[in-house]
N, C-alpha and C positions, 0 to 999 in steps of 0.2 A: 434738866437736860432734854427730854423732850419737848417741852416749850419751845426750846432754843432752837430743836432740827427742825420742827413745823414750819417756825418764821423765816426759815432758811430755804433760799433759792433751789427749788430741786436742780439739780443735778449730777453731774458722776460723784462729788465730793461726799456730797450729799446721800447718793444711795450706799457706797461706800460706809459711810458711821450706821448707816439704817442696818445694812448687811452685819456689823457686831453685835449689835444689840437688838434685832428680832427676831423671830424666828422664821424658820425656811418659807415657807408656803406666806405671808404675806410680803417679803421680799423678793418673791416669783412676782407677785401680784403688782410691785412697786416699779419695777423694772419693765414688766408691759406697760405700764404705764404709761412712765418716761420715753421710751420705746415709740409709743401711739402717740406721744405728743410733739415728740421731737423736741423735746427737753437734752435727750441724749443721741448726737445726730450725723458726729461726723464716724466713721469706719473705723480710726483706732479706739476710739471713746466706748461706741458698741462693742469694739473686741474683749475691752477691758473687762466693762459692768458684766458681757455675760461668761466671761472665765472668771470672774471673783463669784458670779453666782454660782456656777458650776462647781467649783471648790467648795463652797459652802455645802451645797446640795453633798457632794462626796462622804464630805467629812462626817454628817449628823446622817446618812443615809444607815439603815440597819435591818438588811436584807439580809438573808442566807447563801446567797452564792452569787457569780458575776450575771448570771443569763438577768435577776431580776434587776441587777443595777443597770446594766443598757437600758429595760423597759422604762427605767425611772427617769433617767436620762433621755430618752427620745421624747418622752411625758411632752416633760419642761423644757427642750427643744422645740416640739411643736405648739408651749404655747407664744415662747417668745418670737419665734417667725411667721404666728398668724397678727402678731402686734403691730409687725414691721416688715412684711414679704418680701420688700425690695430690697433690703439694708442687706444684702449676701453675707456679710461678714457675722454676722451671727448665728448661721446657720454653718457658717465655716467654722466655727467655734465649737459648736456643738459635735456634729463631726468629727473635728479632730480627736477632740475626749473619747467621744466613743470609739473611734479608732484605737485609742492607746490602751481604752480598757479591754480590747479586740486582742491588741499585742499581747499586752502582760498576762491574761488568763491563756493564752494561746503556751509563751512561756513557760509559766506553769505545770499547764496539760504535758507539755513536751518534756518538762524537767523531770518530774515525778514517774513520768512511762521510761525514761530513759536511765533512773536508777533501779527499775525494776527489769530491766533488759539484761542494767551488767550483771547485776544480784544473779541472772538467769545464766549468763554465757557462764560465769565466775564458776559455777556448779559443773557447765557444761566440758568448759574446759578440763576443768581435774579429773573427769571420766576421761576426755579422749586423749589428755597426759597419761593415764593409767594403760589404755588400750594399746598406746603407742612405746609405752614399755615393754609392754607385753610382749608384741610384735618383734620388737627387734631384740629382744633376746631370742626367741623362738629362731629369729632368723643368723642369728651365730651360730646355733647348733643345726643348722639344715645343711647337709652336703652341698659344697657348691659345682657347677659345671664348667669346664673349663674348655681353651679352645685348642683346638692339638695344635704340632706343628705340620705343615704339609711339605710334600717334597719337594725339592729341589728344582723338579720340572716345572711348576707352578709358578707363574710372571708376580715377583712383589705387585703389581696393578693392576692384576689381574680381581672381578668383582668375586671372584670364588673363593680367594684368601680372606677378605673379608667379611664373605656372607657364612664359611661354612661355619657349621654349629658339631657339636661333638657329643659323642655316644657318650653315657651314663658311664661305662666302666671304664674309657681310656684316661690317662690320667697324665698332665704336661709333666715332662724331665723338670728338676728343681735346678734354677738359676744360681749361680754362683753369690754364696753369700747368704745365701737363704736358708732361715731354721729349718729344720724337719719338723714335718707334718705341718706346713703353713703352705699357701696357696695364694696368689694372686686373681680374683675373680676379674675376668671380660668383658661388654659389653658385647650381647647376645643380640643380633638383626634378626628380626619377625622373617617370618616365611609369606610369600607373596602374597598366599591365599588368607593367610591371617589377617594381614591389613587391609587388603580387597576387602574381607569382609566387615573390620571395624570402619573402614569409611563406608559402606553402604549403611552404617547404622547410623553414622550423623549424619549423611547428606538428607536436603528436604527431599520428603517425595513428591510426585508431580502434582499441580494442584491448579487451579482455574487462575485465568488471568489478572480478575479482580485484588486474590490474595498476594501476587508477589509481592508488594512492600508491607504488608503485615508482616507484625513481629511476636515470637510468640512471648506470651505472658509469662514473666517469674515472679514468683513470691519473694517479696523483697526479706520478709520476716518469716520465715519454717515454723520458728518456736509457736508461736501463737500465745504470748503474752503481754499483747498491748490492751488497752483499754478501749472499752468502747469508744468514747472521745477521741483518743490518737487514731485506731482505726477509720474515724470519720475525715480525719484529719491526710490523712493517705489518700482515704478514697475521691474526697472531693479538692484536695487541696488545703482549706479550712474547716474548720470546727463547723456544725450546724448549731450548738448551742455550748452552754459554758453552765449546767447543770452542775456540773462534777465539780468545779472549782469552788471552792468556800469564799466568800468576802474575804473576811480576815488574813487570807492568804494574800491578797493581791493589794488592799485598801491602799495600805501607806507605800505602795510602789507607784502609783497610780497618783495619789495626791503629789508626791513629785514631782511627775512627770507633768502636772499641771499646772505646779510649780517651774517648773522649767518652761511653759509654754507662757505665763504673764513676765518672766525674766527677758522672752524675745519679743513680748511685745513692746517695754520698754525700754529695749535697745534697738529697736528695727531700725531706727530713721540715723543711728553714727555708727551702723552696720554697713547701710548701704552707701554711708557718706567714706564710706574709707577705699571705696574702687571710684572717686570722683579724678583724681587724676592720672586715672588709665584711660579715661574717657571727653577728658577735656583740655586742648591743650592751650597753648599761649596765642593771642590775638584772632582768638576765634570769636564769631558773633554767634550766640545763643538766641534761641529764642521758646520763651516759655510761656505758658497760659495757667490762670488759676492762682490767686495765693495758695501756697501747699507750704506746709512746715517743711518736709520729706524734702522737697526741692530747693528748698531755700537752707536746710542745711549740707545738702550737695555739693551747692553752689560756693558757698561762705565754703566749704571745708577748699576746695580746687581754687579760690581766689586765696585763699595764702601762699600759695606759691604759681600761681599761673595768674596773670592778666590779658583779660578778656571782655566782652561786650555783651550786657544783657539788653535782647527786646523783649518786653512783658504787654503782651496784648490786655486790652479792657477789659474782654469780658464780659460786654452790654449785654440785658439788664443784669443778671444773676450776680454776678463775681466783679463788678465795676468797683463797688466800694471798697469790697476788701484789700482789692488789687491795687486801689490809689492810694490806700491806707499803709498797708505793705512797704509801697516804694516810697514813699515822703516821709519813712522812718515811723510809723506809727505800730501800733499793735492791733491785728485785726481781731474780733472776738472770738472768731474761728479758732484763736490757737493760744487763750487765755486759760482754758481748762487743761490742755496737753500739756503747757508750757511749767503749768502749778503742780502737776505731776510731777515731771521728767526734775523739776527747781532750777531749769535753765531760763538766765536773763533773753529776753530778745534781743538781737542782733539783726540791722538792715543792712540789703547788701551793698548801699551806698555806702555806709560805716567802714567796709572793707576794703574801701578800694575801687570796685566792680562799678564800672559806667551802666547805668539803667534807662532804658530808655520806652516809654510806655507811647504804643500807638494805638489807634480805635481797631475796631475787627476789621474793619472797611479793607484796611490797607495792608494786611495780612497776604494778601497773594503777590503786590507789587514789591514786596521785602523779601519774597520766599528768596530771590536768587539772591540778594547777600546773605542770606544765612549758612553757615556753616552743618550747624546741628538743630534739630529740635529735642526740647525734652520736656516730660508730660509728666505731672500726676495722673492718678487713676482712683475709682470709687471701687470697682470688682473689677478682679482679671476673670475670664471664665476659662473650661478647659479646652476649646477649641486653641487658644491663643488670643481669642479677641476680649477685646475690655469696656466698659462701661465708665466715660468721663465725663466731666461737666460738659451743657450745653454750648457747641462751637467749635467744641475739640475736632470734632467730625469736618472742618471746613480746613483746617490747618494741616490738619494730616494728607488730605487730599491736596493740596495744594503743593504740602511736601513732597508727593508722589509725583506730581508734574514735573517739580524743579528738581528732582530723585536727589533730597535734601535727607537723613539720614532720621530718623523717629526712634527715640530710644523713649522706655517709661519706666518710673521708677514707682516700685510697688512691692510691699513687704509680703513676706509667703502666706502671710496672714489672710491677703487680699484673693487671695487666690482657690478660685469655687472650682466643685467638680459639676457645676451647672453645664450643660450644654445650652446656648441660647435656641432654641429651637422655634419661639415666638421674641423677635426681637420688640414687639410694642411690650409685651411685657413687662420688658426691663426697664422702661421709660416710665421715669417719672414723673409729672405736671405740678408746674409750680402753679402762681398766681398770677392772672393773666392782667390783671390793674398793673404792674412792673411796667407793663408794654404799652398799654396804651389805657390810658384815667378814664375812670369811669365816670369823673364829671362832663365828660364829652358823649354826652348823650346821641347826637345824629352818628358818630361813628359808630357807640356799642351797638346799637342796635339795628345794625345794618351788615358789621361785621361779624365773623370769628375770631376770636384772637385766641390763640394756644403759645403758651408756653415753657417746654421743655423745661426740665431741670438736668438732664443728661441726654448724652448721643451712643448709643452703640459704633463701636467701631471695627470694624472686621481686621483679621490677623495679617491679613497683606499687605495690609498698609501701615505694620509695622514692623522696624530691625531688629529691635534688641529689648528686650528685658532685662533692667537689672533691680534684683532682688537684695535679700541680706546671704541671699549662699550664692553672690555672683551673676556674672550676665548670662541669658537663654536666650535663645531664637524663641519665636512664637509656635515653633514645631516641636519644640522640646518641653513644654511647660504638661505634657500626658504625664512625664516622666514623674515631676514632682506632685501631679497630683496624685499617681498610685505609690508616692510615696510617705504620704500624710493622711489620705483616707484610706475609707474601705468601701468596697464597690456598694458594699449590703446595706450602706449605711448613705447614699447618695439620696432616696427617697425616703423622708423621714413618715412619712403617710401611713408605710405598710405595718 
């Protein structure tokens, strides 16, 4: 058996068997590997190998409480994104895990303080049940005060029938019908000076200008039986650390939810293909760039009941092949490993019906005004709204902005960093610059520069719609989902 994996083409399938049968710490090691080599290279591919390794890492991890399992996990987070810096989607992975293990011990903290709270009120309660017995027996046998009646001269509306109060020993005539020795009690109106003085005891008194919208401070909790941890948890919002929660408590919740997270990545792309015809309707021209599986089953999914018109730019040098490969019914290699996954046959979108029609980059701007819609893959969304596509993309979207052609991208929540671009060469990564011009042509190279892009940063403006596997977002709203899958503390894995 091991013979047999050696002679075997690394990649996802391939780390995958290595991940059953080694152990943790050289399958970290296999994976930077593959990683640095670009063995494993497209965005869901990475998503996958570092959530299968993250599970693993979970599962044989045998720590004493949650705080040491993050440290472990940030570990082997930062060695996998010094393998691969640019590849986002791995360090999206890591993140979200630590996120979840953020939740569940949070959880926890909160479950455990909160059955010691009822345990507390439950005691508290049966004293002030007792007290409040007490009370109102005492107050059956307390003589009550009644209100006389006045005379005749006295206006029924008058405020003095209502306000007067009555002496200790007068005692009301009994109403007809009424036992002896029972008594109807009144409601009795305070005397002016009394409540004068109970509002002067609530109103604020005078205080500097600065303080009028301060509020003052209550103690949400009197008792004072929460735990150090929930305490932290009040004061700052979050936990500062997860000391107090045991592993054992939290482990198999946690592997779950990890589980739950390799389940969305292999449904991401007939997630997002099931809002394909809210969004594309009959005899519209499309126009799209990049072989992308994501797109291509969008597409096929809205060509069974809508006909429509694709243009699929080239893509010169990067994505030409793939792209010609694509539309002339072939299989590009780009989606030979996703495809062996998922065990779905390929399908071109000639196959369906769907007119294809492929033009050079050139001619991309003089097509913008027949186009209806564009729609994009994407390599990282970032959390500004803006994203990271193959090289070119940047020229099509601007162009759409001229002919205010409509830019929708399709990208799984997967794809989706709490990076800010803050250095946009950063994110740019350089392919090989022989694609562009041969380096058997000696008088050019060395007289030229020639660069290569492998993607364009693209700013949020210049785009409408994001549609994901939880629906479409504006480029304004995508802050939302990111604080809803990470954790802020956990955005710089460094510290």
């Amino acid at each position: 058996m091991p013979g047999a994996m050696n002679s075997a083409t690394p990649d996802l399938p391939y780390f995958l068997k290595a991940l059953k049968s080694r152990d943790v710490e050289p399958c970290i090691e296999l994976l930077a590997d593959l990683l640095k080599r670009r063995q494993i290279r497209t965005p869901r591919l990475c998503a996958l190998a570092t959530t299968h390794l993250l599970r693993r890492v979970l599962a044989d991890f045998r720590g004493a409480n949650a705080d040491e399992l993050l440290l472990r996990i940030r570990s082997v987070g930062r060695r996998l994104i010094a393998a691969t810096p640019r590849e986002m989607v791995v360090g999206n992975m890591v993140r979200r895990v630590l996120a979840l293990i953020r939740e569940v011990a949070e959880g926890a903290i909160l479950g455990s303080d909160r059955s010691v709270s009822d345990e507390g009120l439950d005691g508290d309660s049966e004293r002030d049940g007792d007290s409040e017995a007490e009370k109102q027996e005492s107050r059956n046998h307390s003589p009550v005060r009644h209100r006389p009646n006045l005379s005749s001269g006295i206006s029924t509306f008058s405020p003095l029938k209502h306000g007067a109060t009555e002496p200790a020993s007068m005692v009301p005539p009994k109403a007809e019908g009424e036992l002896p020795g029972t008594y109807t009690p009144l409601p009795i109106r305070p005397s002016l000076q009394t409540a004068l003085t109970q509002v002067s005891t609530i109103a604020p008194t005078a205080q500097q200008m600065f303080g009028l919208f301060t509020q003052p401070e209550i103690d949400d909790d009197p008792s004072g039986v929460d735990s150090p941890a929930l305490q932290s948890v009040k004061s700052s919002g979050r936990p500062e650390n997860f000391t107090e929660v045991p592993l054992k408590d939290i482990k198999a919740e946690v592997l779950e939810s990890v589980r739950e997270i390799l389940d969305e990545l292999e449904s991401v792309d007939q997630e997002i293909a099931l809002y394909a015809l809210d969004h594309i309707h009959a005899d519209e021209i499309i126009l799209t760039y990049t072989a992308s599986l994501t797109v291509q089953n969008f597409l096929l999914t809205a060509a069974r009941k809508r006909k429509f018109t694709v243009i699929h730019v080239e893509g010169y040098p990067n994505e030409s092949a793939s792209t010609v490969t694509t539309i002339f019914g072939g299989r590009p290699q780009e989606f030979n490993e996703e495809l062996e996954l998922a065990d779905e046959p390929f399908k071109p979108l000639t196959a369906a019906g769907i007119t294809v029609i492929m033009i050079p980059d050139a001619a991309v701007f003089a097509l913008m005004s027949r186009v209806n819609k564009v729609i994009l893959a994407t390599h990282t969304v970032l959390a500004n709204g803006g994203l990271v596509a193959a090289a070119g993309a940047g020229n099509i979207v601007k162009a759409a902005k001229v002919h205010q052609t409509p830019v929708v991208v399709l990208s799984g929540v997967y794809k989706l960093s709490p990076i800010y671009p803050f250095d946009n060469d950063e994110l740019i990564e350089w392919g090989d610059a022989g694609v562009v011009e041969r380096y058997s042509d000696q008088e050019i190279v060395q007289k030229l520069k020639v660069f290569n892009p492998l993607y364009d940063y693209i700013t949020p403006d210049l785009i409408d719609l994001y549609i994901t596997n939880l629906g479409g977002h504006a480029p304004s709203y995508l802050y939302k989902i990111v604080m809803d899958h990470y954790d802020i503390k956990d955005v710089n894995l460094e510290d």
